[in-house]
Residue, then its C-alpha position, 0 to 999 in steps of 0.5 A: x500500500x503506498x503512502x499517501x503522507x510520509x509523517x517523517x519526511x513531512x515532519x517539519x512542516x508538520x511541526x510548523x502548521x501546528x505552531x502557527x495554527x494551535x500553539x507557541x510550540x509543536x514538536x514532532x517525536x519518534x517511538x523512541x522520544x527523538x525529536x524528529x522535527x520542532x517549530x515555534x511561532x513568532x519572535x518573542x520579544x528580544x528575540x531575531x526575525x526567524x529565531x522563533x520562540x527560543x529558537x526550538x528548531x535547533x532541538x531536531x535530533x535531540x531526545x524529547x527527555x534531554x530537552x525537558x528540564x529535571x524538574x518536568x522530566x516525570x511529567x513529559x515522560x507520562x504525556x508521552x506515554x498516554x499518547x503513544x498507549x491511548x492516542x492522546x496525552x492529557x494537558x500538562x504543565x512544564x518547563x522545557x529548555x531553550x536551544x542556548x542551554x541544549x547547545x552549550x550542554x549538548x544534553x539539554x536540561x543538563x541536570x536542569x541548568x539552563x534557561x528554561x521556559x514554562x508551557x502547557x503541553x499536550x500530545x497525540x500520536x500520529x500513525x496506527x502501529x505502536x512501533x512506528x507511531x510518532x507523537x506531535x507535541x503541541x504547546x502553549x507558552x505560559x511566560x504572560x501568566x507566569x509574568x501575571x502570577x509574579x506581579x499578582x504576589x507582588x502586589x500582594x506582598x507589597x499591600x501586606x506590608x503596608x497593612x501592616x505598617x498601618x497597624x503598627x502606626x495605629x494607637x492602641x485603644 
């Protein structure tokens, strides 16, 4: 039976439509947790024209495990397993390094040195047969609600401290 589309030639397109159209991050994995193709979307602030977030394409080649920051390797560990076993990975939280630590390390998290970036992942397989299934992750970069979560305890430390200080100016009755 001839293909009709071959996952691992079409993998870096792949990669990049869902980037574009569902999330911030799109990684295309083999069986055995290769990376065999990954794309992110537009420049993040700071970044060059054509670096993509964080660079994510220089992760081709890597495995998924060594591009995971220790911290969230157990996690990227499950979402890849559901999706391989069930068809789809539920949506999970972790940090994922960027292209800078991989390629200064060679291994990626390195034990979990490196800049890191926080994402909501989810995954879903891609083929019938386990053995030859792929798995496409697809992520949301959480930067903007990490940024919000940290000015939010700001605020509040800073309102807490103030109360206090009233308290303590306020004479005792």
């Amino acid at each position: 039976m001839e293909k009709i589309f071959d996952i691992d030639v079409q993998a870096a397109a792949l990669a990049q439509a869902f980037a574009g159209l569902a999330g911030d991050l799109a990684v295309v994995l083999d069986a055995h947790g290769q990376v065999l193709a990954a794309a992110g979307g537009a420049a993040a602030p700071g970044e060059a024209p054509g670096e993509g977030r964080g660079g994510w394409e220089g992760w081709t080649g890597h495995p998924w495990q060594a591009l995971v920051a220790a911290d969230s390797r157990v996690k990227a560990e499950a979402l890849v397993s559901e999706a391989l076993q069930g068809g789809q990975g539920r949506r999970r939280e972790m940090n994922l390094c960027r292209r800078s630590a991989v390629s200064r390390t060679g291994s990626g998290g390195a034990g979990g040195a490196g800049e890191t970036a926080a994402f909501s992942c989810s995954a879903l397989r891609l083929g019938g047969r386990l053995r030859d299934a792929r798995v496409l992750v697809v992520g949301r970069d959480l930067h903007a609600t990490v940024a919000m979560q940290q000015q939010l305890l700001s605020r509040q430390a800073e309102l807490e401290t103030a109360y206090w200080a009233v308290q303590r100016a306020e004479p005792r009755a």
